[in-house]
Residue frames as a rotation matrix with the C-alpha (Angstrom) as fourth column:
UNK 1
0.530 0.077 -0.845 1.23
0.470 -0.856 0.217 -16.26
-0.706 -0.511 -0.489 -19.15
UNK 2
0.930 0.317 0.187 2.44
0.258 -0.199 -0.945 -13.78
-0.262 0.927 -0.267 -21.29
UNK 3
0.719 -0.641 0.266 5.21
-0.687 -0.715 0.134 -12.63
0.105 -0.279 -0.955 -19.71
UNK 4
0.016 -0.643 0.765 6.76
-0.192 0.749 0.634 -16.30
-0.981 -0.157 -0.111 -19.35
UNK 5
0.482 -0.077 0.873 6.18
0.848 0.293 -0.442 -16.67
-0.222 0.953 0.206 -23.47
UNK 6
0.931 -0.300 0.207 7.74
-0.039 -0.647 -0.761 -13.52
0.362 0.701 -0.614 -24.23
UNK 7
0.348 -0.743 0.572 10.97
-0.783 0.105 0.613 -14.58
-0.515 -0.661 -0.545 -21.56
UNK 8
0.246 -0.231 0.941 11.00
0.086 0.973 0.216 -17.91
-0.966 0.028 0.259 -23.42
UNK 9
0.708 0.359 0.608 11.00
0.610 0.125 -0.783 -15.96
-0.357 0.925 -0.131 -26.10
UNK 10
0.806 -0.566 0.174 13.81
-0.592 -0.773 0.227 -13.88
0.006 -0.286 -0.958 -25.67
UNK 11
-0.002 -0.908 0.419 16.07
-0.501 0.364 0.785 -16.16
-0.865 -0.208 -0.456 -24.20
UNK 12
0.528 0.280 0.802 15.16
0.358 0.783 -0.509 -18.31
-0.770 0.555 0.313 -27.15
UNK 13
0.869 -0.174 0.463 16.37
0.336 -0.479 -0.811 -15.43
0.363 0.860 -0.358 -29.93
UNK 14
0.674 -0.710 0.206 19.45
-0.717 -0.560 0.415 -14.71
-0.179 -0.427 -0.886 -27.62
UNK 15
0.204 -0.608 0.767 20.67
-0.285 0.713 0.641 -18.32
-0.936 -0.350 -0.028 -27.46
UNK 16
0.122 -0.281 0.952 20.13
0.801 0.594 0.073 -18.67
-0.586 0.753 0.298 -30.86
UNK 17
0.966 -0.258 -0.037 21.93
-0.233 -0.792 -0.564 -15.31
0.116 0.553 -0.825 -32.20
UNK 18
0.129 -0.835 0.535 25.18
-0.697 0.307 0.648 -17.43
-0.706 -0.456 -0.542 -30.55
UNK 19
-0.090 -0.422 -0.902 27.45
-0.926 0.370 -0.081 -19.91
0.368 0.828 -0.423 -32.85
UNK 20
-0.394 -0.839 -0.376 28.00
-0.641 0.544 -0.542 -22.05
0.659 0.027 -0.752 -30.54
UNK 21
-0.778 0.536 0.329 24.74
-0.264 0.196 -0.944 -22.40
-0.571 -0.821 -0.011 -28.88
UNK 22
-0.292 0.875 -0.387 20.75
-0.505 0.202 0.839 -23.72
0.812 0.440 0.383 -29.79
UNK 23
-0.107 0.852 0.512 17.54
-0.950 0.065 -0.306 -24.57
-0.294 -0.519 0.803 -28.48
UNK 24
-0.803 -0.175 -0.569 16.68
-0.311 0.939 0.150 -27.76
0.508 0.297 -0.809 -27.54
UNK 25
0.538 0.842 -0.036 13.52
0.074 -0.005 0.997 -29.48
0.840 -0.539 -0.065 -25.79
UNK 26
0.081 -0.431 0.899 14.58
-0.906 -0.407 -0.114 -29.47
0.415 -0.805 -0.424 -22.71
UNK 27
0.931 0.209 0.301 14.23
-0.219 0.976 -0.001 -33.27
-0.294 -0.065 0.954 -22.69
UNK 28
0.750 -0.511 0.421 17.12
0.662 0.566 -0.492 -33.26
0.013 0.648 0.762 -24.79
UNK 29
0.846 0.302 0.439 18.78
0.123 -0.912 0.391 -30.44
0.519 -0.276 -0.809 -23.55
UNK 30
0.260 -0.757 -0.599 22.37
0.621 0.606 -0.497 -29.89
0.739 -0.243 0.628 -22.05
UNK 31
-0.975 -0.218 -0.036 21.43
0.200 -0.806 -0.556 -26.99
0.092 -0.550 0.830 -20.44
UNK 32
-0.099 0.994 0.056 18.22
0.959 0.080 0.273 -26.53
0.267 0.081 -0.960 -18.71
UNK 33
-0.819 -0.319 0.476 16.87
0.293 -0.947 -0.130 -22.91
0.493 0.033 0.870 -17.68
UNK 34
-0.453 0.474 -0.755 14.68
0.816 0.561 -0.138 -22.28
0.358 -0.679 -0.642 -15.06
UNK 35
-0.356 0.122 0.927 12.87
-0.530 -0.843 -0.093 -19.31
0.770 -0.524 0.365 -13.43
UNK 36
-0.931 -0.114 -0.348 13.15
0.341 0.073 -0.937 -19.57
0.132 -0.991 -0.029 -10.13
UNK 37
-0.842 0.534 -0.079 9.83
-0.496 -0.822 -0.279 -17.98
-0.214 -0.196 0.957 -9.86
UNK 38
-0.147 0.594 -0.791 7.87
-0.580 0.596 0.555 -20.74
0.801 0.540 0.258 -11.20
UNK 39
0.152 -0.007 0.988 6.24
-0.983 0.100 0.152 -22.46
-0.100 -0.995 0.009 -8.41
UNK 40
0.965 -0.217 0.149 7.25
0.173 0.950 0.259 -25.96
-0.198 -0.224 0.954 -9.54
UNK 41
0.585 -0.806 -0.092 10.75
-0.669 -0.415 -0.617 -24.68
0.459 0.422 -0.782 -10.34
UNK 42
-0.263 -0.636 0.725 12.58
-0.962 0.226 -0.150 -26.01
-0.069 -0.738 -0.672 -7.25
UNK 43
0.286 0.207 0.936 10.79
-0.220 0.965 -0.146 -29.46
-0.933 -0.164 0.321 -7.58
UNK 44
0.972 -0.142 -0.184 12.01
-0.157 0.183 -0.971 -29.68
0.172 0.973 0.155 -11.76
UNK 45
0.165 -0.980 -0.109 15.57
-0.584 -0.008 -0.812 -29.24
0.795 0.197 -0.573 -10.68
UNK 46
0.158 -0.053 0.986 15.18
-0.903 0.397 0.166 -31.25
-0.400 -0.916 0.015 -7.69
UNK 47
0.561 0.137 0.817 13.97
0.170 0.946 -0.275 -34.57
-0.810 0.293 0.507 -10.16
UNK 48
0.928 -0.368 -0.065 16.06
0.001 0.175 -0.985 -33.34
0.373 0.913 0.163 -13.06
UNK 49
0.354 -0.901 0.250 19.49
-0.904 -0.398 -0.156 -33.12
0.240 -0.170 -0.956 -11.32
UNK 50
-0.373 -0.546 0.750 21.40
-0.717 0.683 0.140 -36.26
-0.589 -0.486 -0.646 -11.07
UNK 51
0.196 0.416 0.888 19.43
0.351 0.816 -0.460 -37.72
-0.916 0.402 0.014 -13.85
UNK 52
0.834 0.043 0.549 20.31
0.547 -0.180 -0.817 -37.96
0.064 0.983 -0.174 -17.63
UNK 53
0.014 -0.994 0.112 22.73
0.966 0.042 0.256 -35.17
-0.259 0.104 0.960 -18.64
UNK 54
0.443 0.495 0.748 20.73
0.391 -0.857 0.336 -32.18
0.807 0.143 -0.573 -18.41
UNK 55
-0.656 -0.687 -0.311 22.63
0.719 -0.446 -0.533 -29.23
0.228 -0.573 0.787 -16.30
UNK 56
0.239 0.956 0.167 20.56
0.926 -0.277 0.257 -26.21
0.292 0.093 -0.952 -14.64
UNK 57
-0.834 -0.510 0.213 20.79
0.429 -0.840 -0.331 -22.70
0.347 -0.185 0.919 -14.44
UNK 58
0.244 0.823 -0.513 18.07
0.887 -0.403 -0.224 -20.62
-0.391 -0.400 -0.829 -12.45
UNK 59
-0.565 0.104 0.818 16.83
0.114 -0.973 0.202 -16.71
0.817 0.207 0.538 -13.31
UNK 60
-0.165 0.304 -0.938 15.95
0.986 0.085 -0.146 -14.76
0.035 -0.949 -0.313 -9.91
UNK 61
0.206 0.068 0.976 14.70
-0.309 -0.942 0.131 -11.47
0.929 -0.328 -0.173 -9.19
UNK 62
0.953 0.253 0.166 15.47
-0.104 -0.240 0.965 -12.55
0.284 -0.937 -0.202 -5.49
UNK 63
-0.043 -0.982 0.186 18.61
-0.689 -0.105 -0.717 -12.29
0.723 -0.159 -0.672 -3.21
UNK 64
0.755 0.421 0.503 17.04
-0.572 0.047 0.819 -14.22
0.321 -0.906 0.276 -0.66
UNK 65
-0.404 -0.907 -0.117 20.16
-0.881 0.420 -0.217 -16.24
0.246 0.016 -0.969 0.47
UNK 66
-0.335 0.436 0.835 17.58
-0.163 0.846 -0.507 -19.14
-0.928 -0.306 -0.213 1.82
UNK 67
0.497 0.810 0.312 16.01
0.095 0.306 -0.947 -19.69
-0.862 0.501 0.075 -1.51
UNK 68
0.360 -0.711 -0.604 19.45
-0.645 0.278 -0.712 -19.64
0.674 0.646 -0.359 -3.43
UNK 69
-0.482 -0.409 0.775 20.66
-0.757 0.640 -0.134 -22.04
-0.441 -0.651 -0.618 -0.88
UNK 70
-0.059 0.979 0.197 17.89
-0.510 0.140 -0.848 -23.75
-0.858 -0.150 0.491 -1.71
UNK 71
0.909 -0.072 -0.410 18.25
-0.379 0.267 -0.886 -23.99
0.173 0.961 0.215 -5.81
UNK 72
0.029 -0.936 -0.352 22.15
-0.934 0.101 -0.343 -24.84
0.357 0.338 -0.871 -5.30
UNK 73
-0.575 -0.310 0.757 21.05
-0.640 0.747 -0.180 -27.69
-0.510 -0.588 -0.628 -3.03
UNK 74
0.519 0.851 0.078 18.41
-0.294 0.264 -0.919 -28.65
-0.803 0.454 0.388 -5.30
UNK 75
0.258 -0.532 0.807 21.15
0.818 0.564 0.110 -29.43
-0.514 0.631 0.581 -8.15
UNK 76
0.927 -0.055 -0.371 21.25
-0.258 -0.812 -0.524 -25.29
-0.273 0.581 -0.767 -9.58
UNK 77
0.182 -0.971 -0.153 24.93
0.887 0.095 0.452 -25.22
-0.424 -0.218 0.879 -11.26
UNK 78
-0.694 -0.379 0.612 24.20
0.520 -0.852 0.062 -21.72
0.498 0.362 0.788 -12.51
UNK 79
0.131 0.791 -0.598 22.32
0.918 -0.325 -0.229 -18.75
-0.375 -0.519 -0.768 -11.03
UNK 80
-0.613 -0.582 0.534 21.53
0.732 -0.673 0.108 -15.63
0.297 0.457 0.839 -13.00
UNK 81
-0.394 0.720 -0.571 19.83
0.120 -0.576 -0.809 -12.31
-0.911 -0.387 0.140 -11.71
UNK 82
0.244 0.471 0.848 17.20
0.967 -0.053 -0.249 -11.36
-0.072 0.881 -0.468 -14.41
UNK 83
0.906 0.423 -0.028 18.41
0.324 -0.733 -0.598 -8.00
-0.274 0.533 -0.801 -14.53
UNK 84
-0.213 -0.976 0.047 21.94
-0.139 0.078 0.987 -8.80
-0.967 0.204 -0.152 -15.20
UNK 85
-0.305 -0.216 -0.927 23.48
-0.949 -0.012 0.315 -7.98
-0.079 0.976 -0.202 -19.02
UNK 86
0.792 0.158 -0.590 21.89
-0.557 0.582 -0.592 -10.47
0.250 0.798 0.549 -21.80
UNK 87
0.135 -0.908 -0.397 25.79
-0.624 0.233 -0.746 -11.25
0.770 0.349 -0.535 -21.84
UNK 88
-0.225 -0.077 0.971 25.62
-0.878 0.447 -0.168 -12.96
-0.422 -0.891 -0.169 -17.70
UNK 89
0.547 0.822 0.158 23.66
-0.746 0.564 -0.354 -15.37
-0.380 0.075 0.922 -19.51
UNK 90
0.755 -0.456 -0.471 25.62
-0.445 0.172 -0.879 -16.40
0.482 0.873 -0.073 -22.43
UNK 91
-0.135 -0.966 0.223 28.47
-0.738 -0.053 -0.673 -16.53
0.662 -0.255 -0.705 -20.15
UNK 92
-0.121 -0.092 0.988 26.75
-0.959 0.269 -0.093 -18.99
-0.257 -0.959 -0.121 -17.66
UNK 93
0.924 0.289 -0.250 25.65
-0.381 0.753 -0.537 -21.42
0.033 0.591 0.806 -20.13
UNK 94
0.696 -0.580 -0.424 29.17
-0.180 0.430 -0.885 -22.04
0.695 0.692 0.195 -21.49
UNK 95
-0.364 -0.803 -0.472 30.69
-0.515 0.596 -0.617 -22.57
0.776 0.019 -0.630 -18.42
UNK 96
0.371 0.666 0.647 27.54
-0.666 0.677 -0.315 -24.78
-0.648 -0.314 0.694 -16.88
UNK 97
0.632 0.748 -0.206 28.20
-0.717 0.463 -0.521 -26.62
-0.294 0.477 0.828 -19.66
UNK 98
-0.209 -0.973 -0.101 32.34
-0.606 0.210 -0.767 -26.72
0.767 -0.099 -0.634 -19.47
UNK 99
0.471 0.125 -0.873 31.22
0.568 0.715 0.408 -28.63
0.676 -0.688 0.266 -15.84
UNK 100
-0.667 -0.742 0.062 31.64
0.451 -0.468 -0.760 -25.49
0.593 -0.479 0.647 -13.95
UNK 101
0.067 0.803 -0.592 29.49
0.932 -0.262 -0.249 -23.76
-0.355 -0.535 -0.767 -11.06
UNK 102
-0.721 -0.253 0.645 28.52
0.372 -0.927 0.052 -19.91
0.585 0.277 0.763 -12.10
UNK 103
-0.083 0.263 -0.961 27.16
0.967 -0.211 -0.141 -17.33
-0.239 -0.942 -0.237 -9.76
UNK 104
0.120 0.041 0.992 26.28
0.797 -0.600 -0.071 -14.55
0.592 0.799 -0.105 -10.92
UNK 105
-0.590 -0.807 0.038 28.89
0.313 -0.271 -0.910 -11.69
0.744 -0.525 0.413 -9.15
UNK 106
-0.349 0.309 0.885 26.30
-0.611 -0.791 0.036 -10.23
0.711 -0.528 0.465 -7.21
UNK 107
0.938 0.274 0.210 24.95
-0.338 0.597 0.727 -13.65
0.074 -0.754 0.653 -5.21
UNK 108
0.252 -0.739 -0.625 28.71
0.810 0.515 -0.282 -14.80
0.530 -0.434 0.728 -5.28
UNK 109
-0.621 -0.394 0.677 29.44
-0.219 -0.742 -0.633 -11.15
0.752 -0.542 0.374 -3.35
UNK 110
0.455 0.889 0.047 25.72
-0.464 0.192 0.865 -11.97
0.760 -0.415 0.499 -1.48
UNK 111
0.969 0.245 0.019 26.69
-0.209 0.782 0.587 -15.42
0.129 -0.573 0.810 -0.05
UNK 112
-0.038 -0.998 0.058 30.58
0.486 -0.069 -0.871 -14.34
0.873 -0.005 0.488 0.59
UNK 113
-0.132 -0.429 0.894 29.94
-0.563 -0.710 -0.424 -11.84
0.816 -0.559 -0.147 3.08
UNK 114
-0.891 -0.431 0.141 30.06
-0.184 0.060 -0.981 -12.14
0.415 -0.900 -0.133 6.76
UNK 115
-0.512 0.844 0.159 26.52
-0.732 -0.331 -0.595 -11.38
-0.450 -0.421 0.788 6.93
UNK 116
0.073 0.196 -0.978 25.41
-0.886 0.463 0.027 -14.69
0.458 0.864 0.208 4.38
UNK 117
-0.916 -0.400 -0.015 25.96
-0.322 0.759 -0.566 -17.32
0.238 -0.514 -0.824 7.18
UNK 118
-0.377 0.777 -0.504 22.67
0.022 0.552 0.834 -19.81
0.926 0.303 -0.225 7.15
UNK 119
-0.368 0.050 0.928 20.72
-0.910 -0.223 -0.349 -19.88
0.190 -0.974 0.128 9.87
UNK 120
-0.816 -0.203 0.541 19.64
-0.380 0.895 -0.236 -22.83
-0.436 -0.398 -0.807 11.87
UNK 121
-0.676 0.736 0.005 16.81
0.283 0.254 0.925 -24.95
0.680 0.627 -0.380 11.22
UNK 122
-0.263 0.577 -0.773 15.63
0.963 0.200 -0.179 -23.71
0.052 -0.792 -0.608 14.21
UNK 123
-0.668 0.148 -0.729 16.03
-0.320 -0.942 0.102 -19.82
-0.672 0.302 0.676 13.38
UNK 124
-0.888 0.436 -0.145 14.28
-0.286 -0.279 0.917 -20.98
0.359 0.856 0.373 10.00
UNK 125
-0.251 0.947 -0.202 11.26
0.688 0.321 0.651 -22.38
0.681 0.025 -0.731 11.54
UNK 126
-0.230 -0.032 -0.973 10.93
0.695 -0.705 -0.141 -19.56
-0.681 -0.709 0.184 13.99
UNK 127
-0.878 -0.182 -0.442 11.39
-0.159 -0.761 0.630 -17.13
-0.451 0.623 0.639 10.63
UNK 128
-0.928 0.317 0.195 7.70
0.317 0.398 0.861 -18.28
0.195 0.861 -0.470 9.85
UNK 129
-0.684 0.487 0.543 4.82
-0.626 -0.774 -0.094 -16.37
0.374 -0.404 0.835 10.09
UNK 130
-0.084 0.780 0.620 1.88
-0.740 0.368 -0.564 -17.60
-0.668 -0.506 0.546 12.40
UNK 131
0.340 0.834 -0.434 0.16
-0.826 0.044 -0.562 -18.43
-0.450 0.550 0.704 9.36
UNK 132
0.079 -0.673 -0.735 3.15
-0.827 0.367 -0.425 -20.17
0.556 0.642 -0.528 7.54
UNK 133
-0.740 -0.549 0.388 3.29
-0.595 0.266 -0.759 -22.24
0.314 -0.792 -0.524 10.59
UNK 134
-0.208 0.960 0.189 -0.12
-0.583 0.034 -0.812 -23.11
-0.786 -0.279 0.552 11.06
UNK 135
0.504 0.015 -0.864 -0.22
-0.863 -0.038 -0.504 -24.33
-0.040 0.999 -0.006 7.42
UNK 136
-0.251 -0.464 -0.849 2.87
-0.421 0.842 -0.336 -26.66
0.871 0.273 -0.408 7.44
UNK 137
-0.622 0.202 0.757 1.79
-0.698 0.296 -0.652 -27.91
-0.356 -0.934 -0.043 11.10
UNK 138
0.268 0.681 0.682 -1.42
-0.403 0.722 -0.563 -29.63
-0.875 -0.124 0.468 9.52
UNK 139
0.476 -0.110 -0.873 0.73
-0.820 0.303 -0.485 -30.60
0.318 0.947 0.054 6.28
UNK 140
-0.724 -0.560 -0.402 2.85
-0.387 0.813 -0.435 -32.64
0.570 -0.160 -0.806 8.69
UNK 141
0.029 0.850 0.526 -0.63
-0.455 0.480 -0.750 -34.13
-0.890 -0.218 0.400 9.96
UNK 142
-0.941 0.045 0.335 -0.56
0.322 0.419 0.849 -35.52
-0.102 0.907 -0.409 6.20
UNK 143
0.117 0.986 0.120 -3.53
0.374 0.068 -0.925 -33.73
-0.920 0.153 -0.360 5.69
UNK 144
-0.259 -0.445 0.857 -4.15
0.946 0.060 0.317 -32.72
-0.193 0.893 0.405 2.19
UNK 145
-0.842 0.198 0.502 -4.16
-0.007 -0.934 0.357 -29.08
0.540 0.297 0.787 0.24
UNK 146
-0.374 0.913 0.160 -7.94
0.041 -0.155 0.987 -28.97
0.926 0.376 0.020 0.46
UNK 147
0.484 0.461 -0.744 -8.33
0.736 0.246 0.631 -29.99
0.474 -0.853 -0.220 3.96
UNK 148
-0.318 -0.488 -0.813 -5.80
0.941 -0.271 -0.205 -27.96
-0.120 -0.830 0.545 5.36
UNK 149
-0.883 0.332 0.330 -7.51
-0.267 -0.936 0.228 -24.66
0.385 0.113 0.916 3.35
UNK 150
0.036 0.988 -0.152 -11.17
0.157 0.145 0.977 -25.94
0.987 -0.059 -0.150 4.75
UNK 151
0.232 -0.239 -0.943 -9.71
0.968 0.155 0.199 -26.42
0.098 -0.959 0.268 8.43
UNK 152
-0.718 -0.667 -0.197 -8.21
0.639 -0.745 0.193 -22.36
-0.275 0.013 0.961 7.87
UNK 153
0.663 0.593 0.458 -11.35
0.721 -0.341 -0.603 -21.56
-0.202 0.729 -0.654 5.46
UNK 154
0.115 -0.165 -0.980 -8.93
-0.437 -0.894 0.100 -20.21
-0.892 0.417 -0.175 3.00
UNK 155
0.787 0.603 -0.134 -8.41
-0.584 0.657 -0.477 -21.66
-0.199 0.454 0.869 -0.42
UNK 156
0.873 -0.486 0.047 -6.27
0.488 0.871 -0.058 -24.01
-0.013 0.074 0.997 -1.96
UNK 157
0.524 -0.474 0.707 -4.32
0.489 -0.512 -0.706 -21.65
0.697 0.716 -0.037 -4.03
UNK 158
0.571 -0.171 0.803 -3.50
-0.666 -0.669 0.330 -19.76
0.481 -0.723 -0.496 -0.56
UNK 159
0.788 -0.372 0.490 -2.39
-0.152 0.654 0.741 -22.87
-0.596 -0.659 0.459 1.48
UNK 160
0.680 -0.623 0.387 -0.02
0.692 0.373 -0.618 -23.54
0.240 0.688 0.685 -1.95
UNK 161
0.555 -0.575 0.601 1.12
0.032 -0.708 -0.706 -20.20
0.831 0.411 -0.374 -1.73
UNK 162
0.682 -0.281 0.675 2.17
-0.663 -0.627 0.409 -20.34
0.308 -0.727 -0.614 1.89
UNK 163
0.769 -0.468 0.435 3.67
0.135 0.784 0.606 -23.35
-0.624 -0.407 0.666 2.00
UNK 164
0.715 -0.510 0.478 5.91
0.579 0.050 -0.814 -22.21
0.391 0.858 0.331 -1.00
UNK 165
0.439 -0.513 0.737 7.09
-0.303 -0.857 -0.416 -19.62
0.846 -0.041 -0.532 1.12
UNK 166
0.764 -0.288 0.577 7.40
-0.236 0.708 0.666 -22.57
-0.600 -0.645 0.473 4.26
UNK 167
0.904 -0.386 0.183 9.81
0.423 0.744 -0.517 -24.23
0.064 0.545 0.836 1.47
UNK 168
0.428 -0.540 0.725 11.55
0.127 -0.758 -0.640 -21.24
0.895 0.365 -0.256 0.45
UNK 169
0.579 -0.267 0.770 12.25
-0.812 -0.268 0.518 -19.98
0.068 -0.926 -0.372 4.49
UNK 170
0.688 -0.214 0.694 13.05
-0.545 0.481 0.687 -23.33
-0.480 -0.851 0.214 5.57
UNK 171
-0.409 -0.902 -0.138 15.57
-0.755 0.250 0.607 -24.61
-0.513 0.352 -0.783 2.70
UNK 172
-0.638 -0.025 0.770 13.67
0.069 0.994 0.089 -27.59
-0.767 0.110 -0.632 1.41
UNK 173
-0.814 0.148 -0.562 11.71
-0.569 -0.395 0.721 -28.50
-0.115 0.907 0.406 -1.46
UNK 174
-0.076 0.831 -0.552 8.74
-0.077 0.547 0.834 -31.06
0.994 0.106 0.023 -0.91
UNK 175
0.765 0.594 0.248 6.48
-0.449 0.216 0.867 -32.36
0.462 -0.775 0.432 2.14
UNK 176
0.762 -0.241 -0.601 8.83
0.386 0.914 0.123 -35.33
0.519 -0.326 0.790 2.89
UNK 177
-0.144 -0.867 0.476 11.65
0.397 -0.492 -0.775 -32.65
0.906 0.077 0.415 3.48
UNK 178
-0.158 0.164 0.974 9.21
-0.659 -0.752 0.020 -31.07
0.735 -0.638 0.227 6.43
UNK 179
0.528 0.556 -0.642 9.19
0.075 0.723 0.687 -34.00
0.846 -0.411 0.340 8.60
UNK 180
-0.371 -0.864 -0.341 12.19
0.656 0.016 -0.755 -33.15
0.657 -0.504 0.561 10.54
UNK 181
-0.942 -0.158 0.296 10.81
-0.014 -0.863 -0.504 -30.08
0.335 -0.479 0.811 11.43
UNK 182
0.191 0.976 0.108 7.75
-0.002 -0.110 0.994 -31.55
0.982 -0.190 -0.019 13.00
UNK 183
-0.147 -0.165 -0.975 9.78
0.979 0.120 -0.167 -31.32
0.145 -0.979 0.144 16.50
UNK 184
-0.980 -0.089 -0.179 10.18
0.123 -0.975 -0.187 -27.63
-0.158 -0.205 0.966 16.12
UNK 185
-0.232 0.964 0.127 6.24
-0.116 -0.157 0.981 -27.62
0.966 0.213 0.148 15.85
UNK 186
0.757 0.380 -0.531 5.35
0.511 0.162 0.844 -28.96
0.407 -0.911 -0.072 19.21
UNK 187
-0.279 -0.761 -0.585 8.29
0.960 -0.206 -0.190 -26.74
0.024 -0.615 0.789 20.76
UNK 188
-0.835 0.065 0.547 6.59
0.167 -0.916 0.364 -23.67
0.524 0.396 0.754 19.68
């Protein structure tokens, strides 16, 4: 996409206008960068945290407080909004990389207030639409993508998309994660 090469490209000429910074694969990498937007995002930092010596920071356009829950439990140790100053960045790297957590002020104001308290797993499975519901119901059948968009007659690409947003709602980050919440299926 173009718009993810000209981001990669950016951050790329930002990190490396810094002294004290450079680009690295990301194999090799002490600092990884993520967009949260990417739909395998949450599963990269899931298998790259806790392995090797690679650290992650996410970029969000969202506030959603479930889906930053989400990345911080997933291993995030930074979170920047994309439309925070060039400078948010710069600043989360170096102290991700000091072995510090950064937040960027507006999700650490977000997931301070009063109003920022998680709901249950029961509120979150409830917070799913019919559809969303329907969807992860026959995923915890172990059926697969294909079957569960034939059994709906929508397509694949649809069943992906709703279950991303099943992930996102419900805190978790793969199938194996939705098993718990196959009681709250038959309770509904």
């Amino acid at each position: 996409m173009a718009s993810q090469a000209l981001l990669r490209e950016g951050l790329k000429l930002l990190i490396e206008a810094e002294r004290d910074l450079c680009v690295a694969p990301s194999e090799e990498a002490d600092i990884v960068i993520l967009d949260l937007a990417d739909e395998d995002a949450l599963t990269t930092l899931q298998q790259g945290s806790g392995r090797g010596k690679s650290r992650f920071i996410v970029l969000t356009e969202s506030s959603e407080l479930a889906e930053l829950d989400c990345a911080l439990r997933a291993g995030a140790r930074g979170i920047v909004v994309k439309s925070a100053h060039p400078a948010s960045l710069l600043q989360a790297i170096r102290s991700v990389s000091r072995g510090l957590k950064w937040l960027d002020p507006e999700i650490q104001q977000k997931l301070s207030s009063p109003d920022s308290i998680l709901p249950t797993p029961q509120e979150r499975w409830r917070s799913l639409s019919k559809r969303e519901r329907q969807i992860a119901e026959l995923v915890l059948q172990s059926l697969r993508y294909k079957d569960v968009a034939d059994s709906l007659h929508i397509s694949e690409h649809t069943v992906r998309n709703h279950l991303r947003s099943v992930f996102t709602k419900l805190r978790i980050t793969s199938r194996v994660e939705l098993a718990p919440y196959a009681g709250e299926a038959v309770s509904t």
